[in-house]
DSSP file (Angstrom, degrees, kcal/mol; ACC not computed):
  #  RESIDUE AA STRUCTURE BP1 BP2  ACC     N-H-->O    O-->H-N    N-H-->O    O-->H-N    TCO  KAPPA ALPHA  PHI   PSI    X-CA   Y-CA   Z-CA
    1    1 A X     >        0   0    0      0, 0.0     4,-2.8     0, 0.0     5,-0.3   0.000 360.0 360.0 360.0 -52.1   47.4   10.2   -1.1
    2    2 A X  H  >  +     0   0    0      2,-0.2     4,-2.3     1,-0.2     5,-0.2   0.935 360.0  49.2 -47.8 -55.1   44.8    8.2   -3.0
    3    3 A X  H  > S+     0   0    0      2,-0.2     4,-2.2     1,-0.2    -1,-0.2   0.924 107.5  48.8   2.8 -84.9   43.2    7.4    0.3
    4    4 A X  H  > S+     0   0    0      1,-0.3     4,-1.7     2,-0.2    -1,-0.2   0.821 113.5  50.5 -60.3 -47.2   43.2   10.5    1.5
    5    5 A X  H  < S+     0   0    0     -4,-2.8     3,-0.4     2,-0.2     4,-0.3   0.945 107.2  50.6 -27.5 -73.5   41.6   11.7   -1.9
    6    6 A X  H >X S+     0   0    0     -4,-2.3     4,-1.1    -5,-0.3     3,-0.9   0.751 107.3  55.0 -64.5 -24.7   38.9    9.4   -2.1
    7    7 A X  H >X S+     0   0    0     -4,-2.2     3,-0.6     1,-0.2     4,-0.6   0.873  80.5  75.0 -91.6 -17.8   37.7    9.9    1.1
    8    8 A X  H 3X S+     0   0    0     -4,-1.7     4,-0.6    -3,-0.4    -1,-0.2   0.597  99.1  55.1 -47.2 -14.6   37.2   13.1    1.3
    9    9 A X  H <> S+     0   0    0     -3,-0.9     4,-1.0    -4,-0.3    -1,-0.2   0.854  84.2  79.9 -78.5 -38.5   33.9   12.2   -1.0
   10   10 A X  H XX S+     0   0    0     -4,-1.1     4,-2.5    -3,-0.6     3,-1.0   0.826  93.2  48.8 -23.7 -67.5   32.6    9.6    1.3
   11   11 A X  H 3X S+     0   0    0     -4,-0.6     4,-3.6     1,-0.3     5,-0.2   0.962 113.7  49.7 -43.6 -54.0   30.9   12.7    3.6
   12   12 A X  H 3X S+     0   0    0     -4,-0.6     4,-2.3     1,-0.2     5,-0.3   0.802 110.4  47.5 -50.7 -33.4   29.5   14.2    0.5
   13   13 A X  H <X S+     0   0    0     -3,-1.0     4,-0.9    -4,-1.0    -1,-0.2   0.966 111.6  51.2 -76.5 -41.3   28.0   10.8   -0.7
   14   14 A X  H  X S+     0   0    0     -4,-2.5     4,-1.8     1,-0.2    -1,-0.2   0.907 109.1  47.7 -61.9 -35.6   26.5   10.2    2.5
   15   15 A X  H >< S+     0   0    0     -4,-3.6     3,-0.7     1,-0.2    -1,-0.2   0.971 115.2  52.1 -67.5 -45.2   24.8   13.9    2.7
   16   16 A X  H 3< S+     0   0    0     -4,-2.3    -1,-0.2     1,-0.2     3,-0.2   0.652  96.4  62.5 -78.4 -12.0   23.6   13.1   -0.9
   17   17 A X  H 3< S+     0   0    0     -4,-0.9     2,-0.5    -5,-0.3    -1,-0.2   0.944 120.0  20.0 -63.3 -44.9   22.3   10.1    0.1
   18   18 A X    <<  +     0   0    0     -4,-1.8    -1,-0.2    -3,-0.7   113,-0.0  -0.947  54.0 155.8 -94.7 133.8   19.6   12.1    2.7
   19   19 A X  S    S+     0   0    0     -2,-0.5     4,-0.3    -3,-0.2    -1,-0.1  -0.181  72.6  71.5 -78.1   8.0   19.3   15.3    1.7
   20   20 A X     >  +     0   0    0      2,-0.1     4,-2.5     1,-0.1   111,-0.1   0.282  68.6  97.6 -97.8  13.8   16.0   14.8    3.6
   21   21 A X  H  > S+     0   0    0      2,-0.3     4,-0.7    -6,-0.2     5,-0.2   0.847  78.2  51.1 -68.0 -48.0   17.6   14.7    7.1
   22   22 A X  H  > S+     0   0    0      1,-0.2     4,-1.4     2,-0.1    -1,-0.1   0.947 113.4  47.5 -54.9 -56.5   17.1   18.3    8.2
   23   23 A X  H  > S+     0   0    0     -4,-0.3     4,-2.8     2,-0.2     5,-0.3   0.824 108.1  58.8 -68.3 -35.3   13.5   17.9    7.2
   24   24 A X  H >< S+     0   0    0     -4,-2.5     3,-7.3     2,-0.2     4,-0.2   0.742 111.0  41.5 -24.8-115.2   13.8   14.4    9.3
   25   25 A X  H 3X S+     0   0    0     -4,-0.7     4,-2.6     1,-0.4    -2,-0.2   0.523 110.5  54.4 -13.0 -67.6   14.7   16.4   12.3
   26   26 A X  H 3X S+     0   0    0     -4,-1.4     4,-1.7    -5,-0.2    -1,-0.4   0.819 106.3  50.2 -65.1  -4.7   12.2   19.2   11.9
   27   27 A X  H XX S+     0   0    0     -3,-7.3     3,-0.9    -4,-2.8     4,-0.6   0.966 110.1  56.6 -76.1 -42.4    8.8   16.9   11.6
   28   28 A X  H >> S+     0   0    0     -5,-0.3     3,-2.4     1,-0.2     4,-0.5   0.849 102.9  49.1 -39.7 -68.5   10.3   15.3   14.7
   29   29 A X  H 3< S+     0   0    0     -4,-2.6    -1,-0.2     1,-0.3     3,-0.2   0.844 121.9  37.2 -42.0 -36.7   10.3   18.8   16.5
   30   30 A X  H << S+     0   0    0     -4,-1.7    -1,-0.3    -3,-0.9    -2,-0.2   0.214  90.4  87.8-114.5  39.8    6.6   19.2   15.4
   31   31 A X  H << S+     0   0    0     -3,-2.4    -2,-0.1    -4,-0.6    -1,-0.1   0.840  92.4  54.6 -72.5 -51.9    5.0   15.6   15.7
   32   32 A X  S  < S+     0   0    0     -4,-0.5    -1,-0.1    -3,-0.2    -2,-0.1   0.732  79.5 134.9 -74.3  -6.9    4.4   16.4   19.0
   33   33 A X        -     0   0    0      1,-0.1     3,-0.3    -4,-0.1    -3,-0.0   0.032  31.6-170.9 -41.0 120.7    2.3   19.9   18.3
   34   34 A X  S    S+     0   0    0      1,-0.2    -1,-0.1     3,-0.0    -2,-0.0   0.785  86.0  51.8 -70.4 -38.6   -1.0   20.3   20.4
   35   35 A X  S    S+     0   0    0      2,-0.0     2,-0.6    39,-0.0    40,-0.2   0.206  83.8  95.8-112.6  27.2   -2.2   23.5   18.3
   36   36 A X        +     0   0    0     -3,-0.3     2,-0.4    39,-0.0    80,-0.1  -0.892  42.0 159.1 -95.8 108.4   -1.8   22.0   14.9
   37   37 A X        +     0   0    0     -2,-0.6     2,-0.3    29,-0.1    -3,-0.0  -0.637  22.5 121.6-140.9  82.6   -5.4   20.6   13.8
   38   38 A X        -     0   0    0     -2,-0.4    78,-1.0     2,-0.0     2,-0.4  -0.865  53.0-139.1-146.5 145.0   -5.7   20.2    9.6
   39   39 A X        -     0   0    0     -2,-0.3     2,-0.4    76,-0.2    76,-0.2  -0.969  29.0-170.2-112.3 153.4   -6.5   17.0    8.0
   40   40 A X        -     0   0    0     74,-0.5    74,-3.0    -2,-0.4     2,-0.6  -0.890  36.9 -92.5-140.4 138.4   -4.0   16.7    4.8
   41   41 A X  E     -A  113   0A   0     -2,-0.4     2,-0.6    72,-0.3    72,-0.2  -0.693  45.0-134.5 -88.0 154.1   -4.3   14.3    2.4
   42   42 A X  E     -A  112   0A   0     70,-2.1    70,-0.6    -2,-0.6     2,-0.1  -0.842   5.8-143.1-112.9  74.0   -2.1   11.4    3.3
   43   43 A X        -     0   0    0     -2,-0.6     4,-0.1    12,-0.2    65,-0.0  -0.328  33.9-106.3 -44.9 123.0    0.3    9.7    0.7
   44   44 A X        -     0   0    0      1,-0.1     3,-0.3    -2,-0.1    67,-0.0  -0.050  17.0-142.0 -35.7 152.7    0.6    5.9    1.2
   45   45 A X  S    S+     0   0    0      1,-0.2    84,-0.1     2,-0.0    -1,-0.1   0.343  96.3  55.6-110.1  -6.0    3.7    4.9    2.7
   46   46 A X  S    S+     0   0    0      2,-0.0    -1,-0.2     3,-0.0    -2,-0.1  -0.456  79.6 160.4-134.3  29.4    4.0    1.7    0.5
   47   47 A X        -     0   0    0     -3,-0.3     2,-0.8     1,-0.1     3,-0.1   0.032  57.7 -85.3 -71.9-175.4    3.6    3.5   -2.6
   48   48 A X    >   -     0   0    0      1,-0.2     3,-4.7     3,-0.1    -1,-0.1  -0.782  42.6-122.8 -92.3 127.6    4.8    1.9   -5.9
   49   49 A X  G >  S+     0   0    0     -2,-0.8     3,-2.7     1,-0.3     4,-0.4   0.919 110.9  62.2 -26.3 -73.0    8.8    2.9   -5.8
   50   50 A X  G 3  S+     0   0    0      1,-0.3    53,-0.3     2,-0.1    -1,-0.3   0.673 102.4  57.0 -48.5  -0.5    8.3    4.9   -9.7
   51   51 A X  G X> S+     0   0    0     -3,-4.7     4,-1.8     1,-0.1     3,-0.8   0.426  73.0 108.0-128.4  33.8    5.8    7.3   -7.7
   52   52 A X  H <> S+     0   0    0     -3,-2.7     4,-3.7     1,-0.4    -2,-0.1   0.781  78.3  54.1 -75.1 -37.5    8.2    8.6   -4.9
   53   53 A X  H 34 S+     0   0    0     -4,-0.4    -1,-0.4     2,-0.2    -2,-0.1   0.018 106.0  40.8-102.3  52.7    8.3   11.5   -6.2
   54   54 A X  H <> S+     0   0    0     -3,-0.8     4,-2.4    52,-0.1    -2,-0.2   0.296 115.7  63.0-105.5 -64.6    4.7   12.7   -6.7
   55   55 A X  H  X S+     0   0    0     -4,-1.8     4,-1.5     1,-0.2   -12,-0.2   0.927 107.4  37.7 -32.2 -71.3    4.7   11.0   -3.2
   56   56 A X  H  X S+     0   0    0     -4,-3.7     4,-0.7     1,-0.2    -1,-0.2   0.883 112.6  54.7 -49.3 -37.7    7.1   13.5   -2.0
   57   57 A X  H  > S+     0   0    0      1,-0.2     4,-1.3     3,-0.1    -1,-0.2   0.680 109.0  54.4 -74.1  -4.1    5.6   16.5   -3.9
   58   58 A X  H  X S+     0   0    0     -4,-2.4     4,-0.8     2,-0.2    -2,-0.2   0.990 111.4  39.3 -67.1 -57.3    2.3   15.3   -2.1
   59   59 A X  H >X S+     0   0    0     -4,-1.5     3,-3.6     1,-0.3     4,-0.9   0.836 118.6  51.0 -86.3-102.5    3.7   15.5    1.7
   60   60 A X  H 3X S+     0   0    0     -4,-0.7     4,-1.4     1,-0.4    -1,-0.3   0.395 113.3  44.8 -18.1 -50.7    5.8   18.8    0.8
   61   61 A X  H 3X S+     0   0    0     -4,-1.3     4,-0.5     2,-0.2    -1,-0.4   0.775 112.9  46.0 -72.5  -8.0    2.5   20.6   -0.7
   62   62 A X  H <X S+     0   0    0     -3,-3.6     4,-2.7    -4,-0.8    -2,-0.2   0.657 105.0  69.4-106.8 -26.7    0.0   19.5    2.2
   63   63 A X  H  X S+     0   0    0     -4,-0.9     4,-1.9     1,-0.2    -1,-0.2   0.994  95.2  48.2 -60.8 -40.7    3.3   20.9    4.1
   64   64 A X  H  X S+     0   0    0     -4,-1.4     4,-5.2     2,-0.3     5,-0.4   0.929 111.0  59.1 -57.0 -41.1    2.3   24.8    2.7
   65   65 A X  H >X S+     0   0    0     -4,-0.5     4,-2.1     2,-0.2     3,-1.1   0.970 107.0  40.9 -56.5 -70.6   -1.3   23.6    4.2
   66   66 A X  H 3X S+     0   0    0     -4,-2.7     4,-1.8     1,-0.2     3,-0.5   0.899 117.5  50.4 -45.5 -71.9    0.0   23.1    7.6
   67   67 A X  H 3X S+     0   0    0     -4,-1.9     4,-2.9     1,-0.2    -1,-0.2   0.704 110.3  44.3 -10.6 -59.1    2.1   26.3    7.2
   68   68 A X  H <X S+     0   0    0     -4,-5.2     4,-1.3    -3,-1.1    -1,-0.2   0.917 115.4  56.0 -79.7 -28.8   -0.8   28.8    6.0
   69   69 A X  H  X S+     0   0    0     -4,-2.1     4,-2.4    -3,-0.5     5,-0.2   0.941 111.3  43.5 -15.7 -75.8   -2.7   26.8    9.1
   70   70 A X  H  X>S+     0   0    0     -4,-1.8     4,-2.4     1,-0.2     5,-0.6   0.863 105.4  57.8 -48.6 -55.4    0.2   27.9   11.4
   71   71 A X  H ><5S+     0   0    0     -4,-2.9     3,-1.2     1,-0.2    -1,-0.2   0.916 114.3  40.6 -61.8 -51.4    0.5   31.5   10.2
   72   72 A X  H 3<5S+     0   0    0     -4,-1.3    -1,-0.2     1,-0.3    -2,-0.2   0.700 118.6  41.6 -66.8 -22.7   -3.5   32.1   11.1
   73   73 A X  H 3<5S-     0   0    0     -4,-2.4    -1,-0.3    -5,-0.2    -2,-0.2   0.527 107.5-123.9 -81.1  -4.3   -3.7   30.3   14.3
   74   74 A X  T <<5 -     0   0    0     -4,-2.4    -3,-0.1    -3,-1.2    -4,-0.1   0.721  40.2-163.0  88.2   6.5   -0.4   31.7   15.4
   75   75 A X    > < -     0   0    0     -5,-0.6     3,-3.0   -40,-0.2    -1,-0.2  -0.101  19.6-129.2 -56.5 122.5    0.9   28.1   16.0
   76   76 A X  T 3  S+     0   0    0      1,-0.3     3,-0.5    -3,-0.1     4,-0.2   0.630 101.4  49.8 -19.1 -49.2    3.9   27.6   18.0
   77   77 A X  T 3> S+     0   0    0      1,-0.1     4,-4.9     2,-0.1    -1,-0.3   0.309  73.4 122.9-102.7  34.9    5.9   25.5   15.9
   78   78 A X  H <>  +     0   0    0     -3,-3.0     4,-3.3     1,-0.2     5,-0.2   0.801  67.0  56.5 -41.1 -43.5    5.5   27.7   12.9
   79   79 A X  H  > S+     0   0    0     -3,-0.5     4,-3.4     2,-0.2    -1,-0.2   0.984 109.5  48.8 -61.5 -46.1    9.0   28.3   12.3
   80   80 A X  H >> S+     0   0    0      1,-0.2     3,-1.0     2,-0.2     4,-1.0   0.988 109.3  48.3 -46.5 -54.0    9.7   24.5   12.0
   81   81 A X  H 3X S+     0   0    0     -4,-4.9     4,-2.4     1,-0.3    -1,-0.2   0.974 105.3  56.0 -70.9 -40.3    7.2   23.8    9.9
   82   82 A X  H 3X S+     0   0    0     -4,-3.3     4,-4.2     2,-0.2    -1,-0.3   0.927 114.0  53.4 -19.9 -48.5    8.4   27.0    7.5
   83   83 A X  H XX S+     0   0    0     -4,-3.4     4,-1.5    -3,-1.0     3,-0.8   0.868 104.4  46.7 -41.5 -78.9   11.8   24.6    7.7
   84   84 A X  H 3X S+     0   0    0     -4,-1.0     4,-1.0     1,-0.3    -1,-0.3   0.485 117.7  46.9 -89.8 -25.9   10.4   21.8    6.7
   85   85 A X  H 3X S+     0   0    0     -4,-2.4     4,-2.1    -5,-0.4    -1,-0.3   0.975 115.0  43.4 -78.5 -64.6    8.7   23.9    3.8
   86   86 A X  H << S+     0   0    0     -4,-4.2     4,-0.5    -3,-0.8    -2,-0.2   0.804 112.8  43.1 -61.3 -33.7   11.2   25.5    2.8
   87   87 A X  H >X S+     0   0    0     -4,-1.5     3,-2.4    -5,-0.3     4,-1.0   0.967 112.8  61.4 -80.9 -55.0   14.4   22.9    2.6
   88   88 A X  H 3X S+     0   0    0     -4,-1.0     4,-3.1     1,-0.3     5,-0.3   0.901 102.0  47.0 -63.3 -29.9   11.9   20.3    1.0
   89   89 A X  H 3X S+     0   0    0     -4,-2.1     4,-1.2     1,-0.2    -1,-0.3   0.798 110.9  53.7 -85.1  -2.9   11.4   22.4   -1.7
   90   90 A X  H <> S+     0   0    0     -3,-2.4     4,-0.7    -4,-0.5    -2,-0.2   0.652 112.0  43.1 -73.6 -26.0   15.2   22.9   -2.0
   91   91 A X  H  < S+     0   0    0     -4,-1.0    -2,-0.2    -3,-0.3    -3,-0.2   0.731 106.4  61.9-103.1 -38.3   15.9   19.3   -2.2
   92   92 A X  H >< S+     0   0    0     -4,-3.1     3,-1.5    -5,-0.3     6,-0.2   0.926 103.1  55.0 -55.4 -50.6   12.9   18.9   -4.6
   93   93 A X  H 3< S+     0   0    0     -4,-1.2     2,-1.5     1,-0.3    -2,-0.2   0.973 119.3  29.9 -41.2 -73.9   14.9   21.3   -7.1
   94   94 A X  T 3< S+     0   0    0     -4,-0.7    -1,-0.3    -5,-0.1    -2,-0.2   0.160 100.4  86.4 -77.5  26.6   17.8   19.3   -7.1
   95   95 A X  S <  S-     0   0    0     -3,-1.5     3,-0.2    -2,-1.5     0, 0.0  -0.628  87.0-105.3-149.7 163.2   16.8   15.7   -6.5
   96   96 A X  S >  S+     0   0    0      1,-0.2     3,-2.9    -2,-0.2   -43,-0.1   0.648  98.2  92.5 -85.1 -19.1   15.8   13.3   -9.4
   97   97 A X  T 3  S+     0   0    0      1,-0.3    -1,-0.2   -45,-0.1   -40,-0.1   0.775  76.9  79.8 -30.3 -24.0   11.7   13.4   -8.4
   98   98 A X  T 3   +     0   0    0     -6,-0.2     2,-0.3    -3,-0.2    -1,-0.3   0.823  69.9  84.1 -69.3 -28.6   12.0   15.9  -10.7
   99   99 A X  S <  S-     0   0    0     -3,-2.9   -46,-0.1     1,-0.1    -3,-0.0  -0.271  86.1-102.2 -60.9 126.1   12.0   13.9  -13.6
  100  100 A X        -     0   0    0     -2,-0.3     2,-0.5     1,-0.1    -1,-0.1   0.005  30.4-142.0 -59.8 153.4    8.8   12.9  -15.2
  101  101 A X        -     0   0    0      1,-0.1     4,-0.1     2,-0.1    -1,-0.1  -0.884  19.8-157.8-121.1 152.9    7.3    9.4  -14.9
  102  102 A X  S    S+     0   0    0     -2,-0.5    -1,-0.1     2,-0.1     2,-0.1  -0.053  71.1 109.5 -95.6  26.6    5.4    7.1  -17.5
  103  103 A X  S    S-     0   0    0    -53,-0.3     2,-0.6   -55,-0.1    -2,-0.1  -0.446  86.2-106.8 -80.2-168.6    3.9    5.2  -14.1
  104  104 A X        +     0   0    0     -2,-0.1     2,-0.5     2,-0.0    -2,-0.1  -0.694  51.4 174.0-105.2  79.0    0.4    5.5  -13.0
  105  105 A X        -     0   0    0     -2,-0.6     2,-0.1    -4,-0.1   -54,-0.1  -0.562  25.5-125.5 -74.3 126.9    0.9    8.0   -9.9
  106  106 A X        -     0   0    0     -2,-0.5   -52,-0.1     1,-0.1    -1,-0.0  -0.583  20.8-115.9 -87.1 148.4   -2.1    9.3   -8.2
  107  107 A X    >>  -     0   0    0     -2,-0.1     3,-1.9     1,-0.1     4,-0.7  -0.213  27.1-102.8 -63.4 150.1   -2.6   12.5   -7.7
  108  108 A X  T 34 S+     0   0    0      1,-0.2    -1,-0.1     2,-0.1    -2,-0.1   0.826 113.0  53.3 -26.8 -47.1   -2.7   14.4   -4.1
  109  109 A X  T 34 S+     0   0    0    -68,-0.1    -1,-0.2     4,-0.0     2,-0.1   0.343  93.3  68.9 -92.0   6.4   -5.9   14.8   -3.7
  110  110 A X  T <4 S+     0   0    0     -3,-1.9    -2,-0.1     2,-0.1   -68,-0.1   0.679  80.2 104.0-104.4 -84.4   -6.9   11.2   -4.2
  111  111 A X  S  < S-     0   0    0     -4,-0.7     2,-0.4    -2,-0.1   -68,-0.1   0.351  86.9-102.9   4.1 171.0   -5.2   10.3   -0.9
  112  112 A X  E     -A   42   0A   0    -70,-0.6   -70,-2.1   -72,-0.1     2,-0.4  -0.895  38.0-115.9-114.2 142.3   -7.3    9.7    1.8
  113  113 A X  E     -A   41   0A   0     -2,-0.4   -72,-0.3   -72,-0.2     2,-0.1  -0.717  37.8-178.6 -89.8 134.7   -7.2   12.9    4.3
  114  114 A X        -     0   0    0    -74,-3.0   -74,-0.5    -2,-0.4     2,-0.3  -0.138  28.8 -96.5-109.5-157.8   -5.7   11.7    7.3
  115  115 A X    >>  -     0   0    0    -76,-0.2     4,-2.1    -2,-0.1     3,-0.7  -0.767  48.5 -84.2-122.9-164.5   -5.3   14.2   10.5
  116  116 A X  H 3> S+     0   0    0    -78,-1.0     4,-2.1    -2,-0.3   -77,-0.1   0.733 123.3  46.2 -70.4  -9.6   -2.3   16.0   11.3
  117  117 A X  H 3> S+     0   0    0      2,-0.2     4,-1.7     3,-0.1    -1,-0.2   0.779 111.6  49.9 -90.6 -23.1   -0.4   13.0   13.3
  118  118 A X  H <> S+     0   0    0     -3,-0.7     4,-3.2     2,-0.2     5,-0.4   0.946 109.3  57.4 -70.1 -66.7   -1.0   10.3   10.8
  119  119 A X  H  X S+     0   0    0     -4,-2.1     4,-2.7     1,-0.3     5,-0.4   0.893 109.1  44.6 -20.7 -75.5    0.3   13.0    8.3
  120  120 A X  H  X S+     0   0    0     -4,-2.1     4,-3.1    -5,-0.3    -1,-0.3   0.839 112.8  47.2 -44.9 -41.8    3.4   13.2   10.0
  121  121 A X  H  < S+     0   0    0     -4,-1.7    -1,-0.3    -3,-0.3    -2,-0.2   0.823 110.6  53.6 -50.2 -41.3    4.0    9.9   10.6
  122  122 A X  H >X S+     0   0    0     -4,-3.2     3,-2.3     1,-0.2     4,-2.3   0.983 108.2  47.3 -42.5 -74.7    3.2    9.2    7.1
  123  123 A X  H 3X S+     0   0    0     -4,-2.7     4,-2.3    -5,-0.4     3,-0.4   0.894 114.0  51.7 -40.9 -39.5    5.8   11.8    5.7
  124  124 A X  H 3X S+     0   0    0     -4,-3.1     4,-1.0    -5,-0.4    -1,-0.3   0.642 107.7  51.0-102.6   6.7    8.6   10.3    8.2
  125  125 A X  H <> S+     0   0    0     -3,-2.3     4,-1.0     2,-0.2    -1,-0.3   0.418 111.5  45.3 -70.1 -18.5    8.0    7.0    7.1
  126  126 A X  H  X S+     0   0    0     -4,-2.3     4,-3.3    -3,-0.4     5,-0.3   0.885 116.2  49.1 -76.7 -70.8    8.4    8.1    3.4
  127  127 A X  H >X S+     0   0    0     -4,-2.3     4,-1.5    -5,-0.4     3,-1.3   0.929 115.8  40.2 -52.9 -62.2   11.5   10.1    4.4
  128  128 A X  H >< S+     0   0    0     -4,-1.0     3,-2.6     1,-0.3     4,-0.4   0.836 110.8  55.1 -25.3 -78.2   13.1    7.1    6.4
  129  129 A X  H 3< S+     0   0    0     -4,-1.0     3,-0.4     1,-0.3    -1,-0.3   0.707 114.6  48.6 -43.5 -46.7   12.0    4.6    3.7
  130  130 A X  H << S+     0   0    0     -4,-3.3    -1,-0.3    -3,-1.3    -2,-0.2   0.890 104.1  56.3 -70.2 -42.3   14.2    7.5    1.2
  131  131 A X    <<        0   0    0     -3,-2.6    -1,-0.3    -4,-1.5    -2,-0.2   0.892 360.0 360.0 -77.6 -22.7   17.2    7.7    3.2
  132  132 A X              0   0    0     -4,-0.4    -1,-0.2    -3,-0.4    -2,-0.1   0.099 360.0 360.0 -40.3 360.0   18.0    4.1    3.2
């Protein structure tokens, strides 16, 4: 019975381990997008560990860029990127990024603006880097 107990937590720990896995999936689904054309500033991917979440709240606002992008050109993978907009900022609520940091985090907008496929890569090297 203890077994059977304990393990039932095991799924839960592993889903709280990503909670960035949907948003995995949808930048895959729009990595490839032809009619996406923004340059976004680009958090480093090698950032210092105490600025992960800045980091994240970087990739997750430049996502709203891509978004209002999408709604005026009409872009195909609009819903995705909506996803990606919306569940990150669902996981940002709950997740500890939220907590305030004594490092020295840079801001968004000192990034260097990359274009929209280095963006992506970036963000799903960040996300990988997270779920580990």
């Amino acid at each position: 019975l203890f077994f059977f107990c304990s393990s039932a937590y095991v799924p839960k720990a592993v889903a709280d381990h990503c909670k960035w896995a949907e948003v995995l999936m949808d930048l895959e689904q729009i990595k490839t997008s032809k009619d996406i054309d923004v340059s976004l500033y680009t958090a480093n991917t090698d950032e210092d560990v105490k600025c992960q979440g800045p980091v994240m709240r970087c990739f997750f606002l430049e996502t709203k860029v891509i978004l209002q992008e999408c709604l005026i050109t009409n872009c195909s993978k609009r819903q995705d990127v909506l996803n990606i907009w919306k569940k990150g900022n669902a996981s940002l609520k709950n997740n500890k990024f939220n907590s305030t940091t004594t490092a020295k985090c840079k801001e968004c907008e000192e990034y260097e603006e990359k274009n929209f496929t280095e963006f992506i890569q970036s963000f799903v090297k960040v996300i990988q880097k997270e779920c580990k």
